[in-house]
C-alpha positions in Angstrom: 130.4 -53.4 47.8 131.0 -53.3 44.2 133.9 -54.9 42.6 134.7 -53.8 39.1 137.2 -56.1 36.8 138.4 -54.9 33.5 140.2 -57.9 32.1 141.2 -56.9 28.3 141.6 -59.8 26.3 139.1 -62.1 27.9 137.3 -62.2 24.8 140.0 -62.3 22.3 140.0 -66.0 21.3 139.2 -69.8 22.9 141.7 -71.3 24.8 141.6 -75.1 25.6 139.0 -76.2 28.6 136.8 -75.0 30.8 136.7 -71.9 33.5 133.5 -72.2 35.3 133.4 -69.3 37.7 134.9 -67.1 34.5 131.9 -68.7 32.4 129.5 -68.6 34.8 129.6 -64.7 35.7 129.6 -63.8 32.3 126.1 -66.3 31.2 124.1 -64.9 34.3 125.2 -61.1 34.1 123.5 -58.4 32.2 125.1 -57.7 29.1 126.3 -54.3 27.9 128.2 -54.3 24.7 129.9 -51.1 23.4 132.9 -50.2 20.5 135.6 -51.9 21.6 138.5 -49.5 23.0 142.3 -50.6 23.7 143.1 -50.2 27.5 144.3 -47.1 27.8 141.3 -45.5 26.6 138.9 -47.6 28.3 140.1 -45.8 31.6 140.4 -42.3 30.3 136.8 -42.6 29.9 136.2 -44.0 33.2 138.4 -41.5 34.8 136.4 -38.4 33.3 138.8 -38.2 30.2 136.8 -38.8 27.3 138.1 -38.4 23.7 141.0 -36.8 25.0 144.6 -38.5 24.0 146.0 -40.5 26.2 149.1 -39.3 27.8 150.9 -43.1 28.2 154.4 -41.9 29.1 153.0 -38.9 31.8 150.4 -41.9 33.6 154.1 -44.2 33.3 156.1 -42.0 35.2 153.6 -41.3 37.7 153.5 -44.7 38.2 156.4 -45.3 38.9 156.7 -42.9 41.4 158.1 -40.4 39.4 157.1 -36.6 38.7 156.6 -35.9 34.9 155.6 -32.1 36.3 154.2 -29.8 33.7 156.5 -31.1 30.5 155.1 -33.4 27.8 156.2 -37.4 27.8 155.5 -40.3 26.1 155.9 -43.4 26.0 159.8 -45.2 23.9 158.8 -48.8 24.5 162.2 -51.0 23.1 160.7 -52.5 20.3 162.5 -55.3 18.0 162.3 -54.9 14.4 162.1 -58.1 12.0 162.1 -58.0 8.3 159.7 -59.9 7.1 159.6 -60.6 3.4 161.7 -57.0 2.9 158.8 -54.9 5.2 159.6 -54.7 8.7 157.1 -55.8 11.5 157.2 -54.6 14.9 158.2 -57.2 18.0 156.7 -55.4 20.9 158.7 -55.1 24.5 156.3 -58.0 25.9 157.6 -60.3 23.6 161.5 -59.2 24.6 163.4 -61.3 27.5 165.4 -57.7 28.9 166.8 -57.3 31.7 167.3 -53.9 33.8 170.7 -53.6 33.4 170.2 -53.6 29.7 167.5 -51.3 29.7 170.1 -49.2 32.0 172.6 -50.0 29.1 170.6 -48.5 26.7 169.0 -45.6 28.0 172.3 -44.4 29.1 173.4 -44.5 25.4 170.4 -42.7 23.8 171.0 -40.1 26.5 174.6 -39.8 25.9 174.7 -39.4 22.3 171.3 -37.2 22.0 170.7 -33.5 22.9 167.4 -32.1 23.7 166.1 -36.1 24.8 166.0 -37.8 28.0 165.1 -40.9 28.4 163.6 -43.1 31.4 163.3 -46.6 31.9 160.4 -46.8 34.7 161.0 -50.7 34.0 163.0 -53.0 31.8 160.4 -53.0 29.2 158.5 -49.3 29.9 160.6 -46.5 29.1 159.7 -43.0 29.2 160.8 -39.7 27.0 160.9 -36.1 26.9 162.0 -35.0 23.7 162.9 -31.9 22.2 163.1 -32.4 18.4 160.1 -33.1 16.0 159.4 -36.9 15.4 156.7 -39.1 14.2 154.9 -40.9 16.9 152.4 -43.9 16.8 148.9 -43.8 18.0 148.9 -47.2 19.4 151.2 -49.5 21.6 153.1 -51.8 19.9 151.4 -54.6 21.7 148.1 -53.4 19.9 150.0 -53.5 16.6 152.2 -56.6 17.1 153.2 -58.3 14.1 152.0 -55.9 12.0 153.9 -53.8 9.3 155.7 -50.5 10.5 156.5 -47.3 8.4 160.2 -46.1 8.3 161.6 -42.9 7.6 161.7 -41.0 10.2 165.5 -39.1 11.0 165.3 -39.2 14.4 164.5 -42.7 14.7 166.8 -43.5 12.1 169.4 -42.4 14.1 168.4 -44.0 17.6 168.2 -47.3 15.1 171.6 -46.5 13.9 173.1 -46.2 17.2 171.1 -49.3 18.9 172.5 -51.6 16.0 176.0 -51.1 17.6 175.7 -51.3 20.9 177.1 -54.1 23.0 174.2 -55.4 24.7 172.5 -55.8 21.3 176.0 -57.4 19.9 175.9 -59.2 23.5 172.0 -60.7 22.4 173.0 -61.2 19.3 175.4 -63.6 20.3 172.8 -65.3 22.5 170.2 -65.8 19.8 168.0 -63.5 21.5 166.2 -60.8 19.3 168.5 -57.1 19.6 166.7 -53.9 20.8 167.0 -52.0 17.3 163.9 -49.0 17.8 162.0 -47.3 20.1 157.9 -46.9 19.7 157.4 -43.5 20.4 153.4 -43.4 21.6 151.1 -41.4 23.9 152.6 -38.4 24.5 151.3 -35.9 26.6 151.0 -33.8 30.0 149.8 -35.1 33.2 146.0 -34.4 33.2 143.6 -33.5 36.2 141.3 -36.2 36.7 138.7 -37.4 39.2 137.1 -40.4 40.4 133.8 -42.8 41.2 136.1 -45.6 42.6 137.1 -45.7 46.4 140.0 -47.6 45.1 142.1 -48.9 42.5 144.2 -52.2 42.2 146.2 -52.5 39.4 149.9 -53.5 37.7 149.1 -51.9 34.7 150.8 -47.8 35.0 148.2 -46.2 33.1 145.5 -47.3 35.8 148.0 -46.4 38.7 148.9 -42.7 37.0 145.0 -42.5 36.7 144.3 -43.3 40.2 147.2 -41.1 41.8 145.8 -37.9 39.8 142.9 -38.5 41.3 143.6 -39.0 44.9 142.3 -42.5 45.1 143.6 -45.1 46.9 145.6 -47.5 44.9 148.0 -50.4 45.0 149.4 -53.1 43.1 147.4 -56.6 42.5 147.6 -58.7 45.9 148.5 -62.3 45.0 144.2 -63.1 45.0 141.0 -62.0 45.3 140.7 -64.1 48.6 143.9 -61.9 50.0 142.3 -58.4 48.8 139.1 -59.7 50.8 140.7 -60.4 53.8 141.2 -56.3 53.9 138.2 -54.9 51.5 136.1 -52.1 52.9 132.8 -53.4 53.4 131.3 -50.1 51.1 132.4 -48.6 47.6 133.2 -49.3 44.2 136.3 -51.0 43.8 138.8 -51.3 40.3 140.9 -54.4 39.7 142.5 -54.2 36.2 143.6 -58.2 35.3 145.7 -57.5 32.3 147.9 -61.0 32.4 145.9 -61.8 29.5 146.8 -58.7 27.5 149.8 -59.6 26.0 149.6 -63.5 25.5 146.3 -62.8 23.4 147.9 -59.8 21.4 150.8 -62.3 20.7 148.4 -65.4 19.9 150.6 -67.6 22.5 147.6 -70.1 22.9 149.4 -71.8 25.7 150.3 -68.8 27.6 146.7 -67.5 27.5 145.4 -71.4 29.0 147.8 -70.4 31.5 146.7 -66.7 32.8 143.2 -68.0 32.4 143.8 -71.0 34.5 145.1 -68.3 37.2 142.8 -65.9 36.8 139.6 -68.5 37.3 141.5 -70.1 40.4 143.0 -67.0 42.3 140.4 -64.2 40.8 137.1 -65.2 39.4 136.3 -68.5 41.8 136.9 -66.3 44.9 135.0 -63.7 43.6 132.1 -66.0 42.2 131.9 -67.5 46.4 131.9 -63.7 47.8 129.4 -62.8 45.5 127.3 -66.2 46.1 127.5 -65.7 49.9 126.9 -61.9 50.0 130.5 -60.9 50.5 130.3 -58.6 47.5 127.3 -57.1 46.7 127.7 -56.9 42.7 130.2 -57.5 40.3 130.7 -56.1 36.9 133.3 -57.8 34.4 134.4 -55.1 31.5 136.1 -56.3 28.7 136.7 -53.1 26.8 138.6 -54.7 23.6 138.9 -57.1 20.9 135.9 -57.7 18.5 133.6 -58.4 21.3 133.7 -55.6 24.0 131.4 -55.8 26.4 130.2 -55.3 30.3 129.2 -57.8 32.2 126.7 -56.9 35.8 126.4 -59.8 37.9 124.1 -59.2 41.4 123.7 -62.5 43.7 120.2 -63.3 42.3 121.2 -63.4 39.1 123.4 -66.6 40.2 119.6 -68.3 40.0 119.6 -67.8 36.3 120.2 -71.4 36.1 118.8 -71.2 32.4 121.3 -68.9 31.4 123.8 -71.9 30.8 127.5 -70.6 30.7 129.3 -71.2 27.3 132.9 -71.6 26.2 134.4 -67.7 26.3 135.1 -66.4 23.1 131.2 -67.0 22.8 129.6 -66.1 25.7 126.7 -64.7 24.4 
């Protein structure tokens, strides 16, 4: 059995202490490094789809157990926009505290007042359009460009702007001291592709990896509280993907203490279990991808190359 973990942002910076099964995998595996690739793109390729665009807001809906059929979506993530010294800088959904009644609130509103758009809210903070009219989309998620300045201009978002400013549940967070919902980032749009794929299965939060893995037939289901729980029902054959994003956003938003903390989980409930399978001959090889950030790499761990005691494990942002 082979167990494949794509954990993006594994590499992105240090964190305080040490994560031993984390470290350890990484010293004694055989290093691949490649051009580092944002998620989304990472599992095109592995699904068959390379160099293609990646249709976000189809893979969403699909997800979510919805049917984009043949029309083109994207992705509308609510987005906050700050003005930083006069420029404005995007404040991705991740970073927003909404609830589903307010995404409810909103969408509603945006489909009231516009023809020719529709839009979905899969989740409070993933929301999905079809839309008519021409716009100006981005080519990246505003996670990837957090913090970052953002270009203006555009009529139609000019107008969804217009009509967020006044809404009530922006007046409503206003009032709280929360930061309003005051633009959508319009990203990955596109038509549901045909896929295929190497893995017998696929678990996974994240809805690009879901979409993928429902194209394609392939069993899939949401992360299971631990590896030790998945194990307890693992086929004893195949290739297995388990995308471990919970580091994703805390690294994109440099929130040092939230990464300590997904890391912390991810060595205790993920990487220790899988280090003890892999030691006793539970799994049969393991293969950690980290596809982004300024170190991208694979990382191919088989039970004798636990032995490499020489191969001593280092701190992770260097793991070389």
């Amino acid at each position: 059995m082979h167990w494949e973990l794509a954990v993006p942002g594994l590499l992105a910076g240090s964190a305080p202490g040490r994560f031993p099964s984390i470290e350890r995998l990484l010293a004694r595996g055989r290093r691949r490094e490649r051009s580092p690739v944002g998620l989304e793109a990472w599992l095109m390729e592995n699904f068959g789809l390379e160099g293609e665009n990646v249709p976000v807001g189809a893979l969403t809906l699909l997800a979510g157990n919805a049917d984009p059929g043949g029309d083109s979506w994207l992705r509308a993530d609510p987005v906050h926009l700050r003005m930083m010294r006069d420029r404005p800088v995007v404040v991705p959904a991740e970073a927003l505290n909404l609830s589903r009644a307010e995404a409810d609130a909103l969408c509603a509103a945006l489909n009231d007042h516009f023809v020719g758009m529709e839009v979905v809210a899969i989740g409070p903070r993933r929301w999905c359009a079809r839309i008519e009219r021409s716009f100006s989309s981005n080519q990246r998620s505003a996670l990837e460009e957090a913090g970052r300045e953002v270009l203006t201009g555009d009529p139609l978002l000019n107008e969804i702007q217009m009509l967020l400013h006044a809404h009530p549940v922006n007046e409503a967070r206003e009032a709280r001291g929360e930061p309003p919902v005051n633009s959508l980032w319009l990203w990955g749009a596109g038509r549901a592709p045909k896929v295929s794929s190497t893995w017998s299965s696929v678990l996974a939060d994240e809805p690009v990896a879901m979409g993928l893995a429902r194209l394609a037939r392939a069993r899939y289901s949401s992360l299971p509280a631990s590896a030790a729980a998945w194990l307890e029902r693992a086929p004893e054959e195949g290739r297995h993907l388990i995308v471990l994003d919970a580091l994703r956003a805390p690294a994109a938003l440099e929130n040092v203490d939230s990464c300590k903390e997904s890391l912390e989980a991810l060595e205790r409930d993920w990487f220790a279990p899988v280090f003890a399978a892999l030691r006793s001959g539970r799994i049969g090889m393991v293969t950690v991808h980290v596809p982004d950030g300024a170190a991208a790499a694979s990382f191919e761990t088989v039970r004798g190359d636990l032995l490499r005691f020489w191969r001593r494990a280092k701190r992770l942002h260097n793991p070389a």
